[in-house]
N, C-alpha and C positions, 0 to 999 in steps of 0.2 A: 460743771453746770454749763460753761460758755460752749464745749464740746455739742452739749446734748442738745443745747439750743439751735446752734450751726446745726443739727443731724434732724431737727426737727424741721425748720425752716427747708431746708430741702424735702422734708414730707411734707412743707404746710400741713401739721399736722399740731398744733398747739394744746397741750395739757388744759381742762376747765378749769382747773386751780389755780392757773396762774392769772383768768380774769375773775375770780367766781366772785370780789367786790367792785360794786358800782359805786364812787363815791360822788357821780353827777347825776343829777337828773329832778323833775319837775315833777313829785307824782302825789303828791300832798291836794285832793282836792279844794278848786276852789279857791287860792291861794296866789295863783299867777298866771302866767299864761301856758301854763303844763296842763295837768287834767283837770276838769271843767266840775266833774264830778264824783262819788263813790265810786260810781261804775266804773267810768273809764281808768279812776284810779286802779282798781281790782284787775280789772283786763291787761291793762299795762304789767302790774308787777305780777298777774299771772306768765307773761310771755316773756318778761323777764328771765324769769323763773324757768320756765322752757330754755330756753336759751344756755343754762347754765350758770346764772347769778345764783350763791345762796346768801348773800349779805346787801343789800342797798341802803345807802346813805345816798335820802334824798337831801336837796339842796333848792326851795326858796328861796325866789329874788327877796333881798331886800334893799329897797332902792327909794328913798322918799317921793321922788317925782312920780311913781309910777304905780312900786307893787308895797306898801305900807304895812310891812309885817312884821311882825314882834317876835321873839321869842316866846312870849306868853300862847299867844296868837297859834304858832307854829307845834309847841307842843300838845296842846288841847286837839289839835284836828291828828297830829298824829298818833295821840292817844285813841280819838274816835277809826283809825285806819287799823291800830291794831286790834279795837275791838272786833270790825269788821271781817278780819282778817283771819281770827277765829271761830268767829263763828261757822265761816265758807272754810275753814280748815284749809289753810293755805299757809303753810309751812314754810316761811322766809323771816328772817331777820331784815324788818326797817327801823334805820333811825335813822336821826335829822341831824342837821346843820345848818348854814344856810349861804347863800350866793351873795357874798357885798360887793353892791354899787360903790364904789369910792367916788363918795361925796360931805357932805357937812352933815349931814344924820349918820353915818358910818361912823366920820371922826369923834362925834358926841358917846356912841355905844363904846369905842373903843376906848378914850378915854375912864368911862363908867364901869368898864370891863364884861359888857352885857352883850358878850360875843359869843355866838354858837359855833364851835368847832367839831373834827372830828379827830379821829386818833388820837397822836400825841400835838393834841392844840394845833393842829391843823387850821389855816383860815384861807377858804377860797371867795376868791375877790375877783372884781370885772372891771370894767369900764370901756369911755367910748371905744369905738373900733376905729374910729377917722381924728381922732384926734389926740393928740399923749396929756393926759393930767397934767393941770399945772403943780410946781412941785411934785412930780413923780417919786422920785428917789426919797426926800422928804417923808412921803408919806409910807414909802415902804419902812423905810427906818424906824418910825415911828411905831409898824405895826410888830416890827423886831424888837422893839425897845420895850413894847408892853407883856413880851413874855410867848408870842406867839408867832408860826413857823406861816409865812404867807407862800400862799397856792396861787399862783394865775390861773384861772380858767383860758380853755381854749385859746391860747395863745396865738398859736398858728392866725387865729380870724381878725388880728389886730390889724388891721389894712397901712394906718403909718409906720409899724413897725415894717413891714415889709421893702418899703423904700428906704428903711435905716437900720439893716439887720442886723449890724451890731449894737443894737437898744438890747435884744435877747441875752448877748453875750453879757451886758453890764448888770443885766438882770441877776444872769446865774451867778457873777461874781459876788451882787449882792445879798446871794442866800435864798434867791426867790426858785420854789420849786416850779415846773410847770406839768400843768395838765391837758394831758391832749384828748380832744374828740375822736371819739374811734372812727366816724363815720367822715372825717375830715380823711380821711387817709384816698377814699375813693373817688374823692370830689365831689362830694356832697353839697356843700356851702359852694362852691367854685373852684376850678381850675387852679386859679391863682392860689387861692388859702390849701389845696392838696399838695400845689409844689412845698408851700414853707412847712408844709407838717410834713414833708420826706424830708426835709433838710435838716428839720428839728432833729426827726427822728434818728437820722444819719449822723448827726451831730454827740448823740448820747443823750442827749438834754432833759429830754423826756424822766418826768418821776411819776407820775400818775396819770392810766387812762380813764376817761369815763365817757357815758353813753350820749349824758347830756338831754336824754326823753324826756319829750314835753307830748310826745305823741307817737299813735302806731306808724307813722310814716316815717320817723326816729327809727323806729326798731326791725320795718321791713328793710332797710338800709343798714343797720347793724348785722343783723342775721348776713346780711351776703360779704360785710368786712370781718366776723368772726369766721369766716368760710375761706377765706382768704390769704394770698402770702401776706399781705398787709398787714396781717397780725402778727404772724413771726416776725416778719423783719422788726419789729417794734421791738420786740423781747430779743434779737438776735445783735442790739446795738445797743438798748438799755437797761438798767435796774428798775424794772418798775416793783413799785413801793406796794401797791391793791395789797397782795395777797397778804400781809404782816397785820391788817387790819381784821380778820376774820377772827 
């Protein structure tokens, strides 16, 4: 496999299978600051779907300050997306999870166990990008303690962690996978957050990528990193995890 990787990566020429799951992105209308509506939902996970995804697990903020969502909440509209979805005969597998804010309405779910996961109890989580959570570590333990494998999102865009790179390393020590934005690889977000997601990448660290679409300007910017060596080299240094999810 590492063979065929290395021989790929010199075609830049990456098998769909090996991204054909999305396990990030905002496509739940109405919901956050992803798609606004049915439409734009449908169009989205149409062009997805072009692109080579046949599985999306979208991901909802849920964040008390901001985007106020339930699980309850969350399944009832992705209920109405699949109905949608068949009707226009659009042939994809969506299902939900959702994006936690680590904050004190997270810590209340968690303790209650009223967490949306994906895979095998998968839980992807956020927080500020300029500042580290007080009791960081604490609160990962806590989300290990309750039976559940925690996912960083986006890692690479944690802007203090950049100035304290080895925050990542004590990360991976402690069991925290990471997921990277594919369209961070081109500098997308900045300059700076592209060096630390080649570092990452360089590093192995990397377990899951995802898209992260909240919009078409998401995805015109994916389409040219799935086009890219930026994708092999991703797969040419690590085990990403997507495809065990199909």
């Amino acid at each position: 496999m590492i063979r065929l990787v290395k021989q790929l990566f010199q075609k830049n020429d990456i098998p769909q299978n090996l991204y054909s799951v999305d396990i990030h992105s905002h496509l739940l209308p109405g919901l956050d600051d992803g798609a606004k509506d049915m439409q734009e939902s449908i169009e989205l996970i149409k062009q997805l779907k072009e692109l080579g995804f046949q599985k999306l697990i979208t991901t909802p903020h849920i964040m008390s300050h901001k985007y106020k969502n339930s699980a309850e909440k969350i399944y009832q509209t992705l209920s109405l997306l699949h109905a949608e979805l068949k009707i226009r005969k659009i042939d994809i597998i969506v299902e939900a999870a959702s994006e936690y804010y680590l904050d004190t309405h997270f810590m209340s779910l968690l303790k209650k166990r009223e967490i949306l996961t994906f895979g095998d109890n998968y839980l992807l989580f956020e927080h500020a990008y300029n500042l580290k959570p007080a009791n960081y570590e604490s609160l990962i333990f806590e989300i290990k303690l309750s039976g559940y494998k925690p996912v960083l999102a986006h890692p690479e865009r944690y802007l203090f962690m950049h100035k304290d790179f080895e925050m990542y390393e004590r990360l991976k020590e402690m069991g925290v996978f990471f997921q990277l934005n594919l369209n961070s690889m081109d500098g997308y977000y900045s300059k700076d957050v592209q060096k630390i997601a080649h570092k990452l990448v360089e590093r192995g660290w990397i377990d899951f990528i995802g898209s992260d679409t909240h919009h078409a300007t998401h995805l015109r910017h994916l389409k040219k990193v799935l086009q890219s060596k930026n994708l092999a080299k991703i797969f040419q240094y690590n085990t990403i995890l997507n495809q065990k999810l199909l």
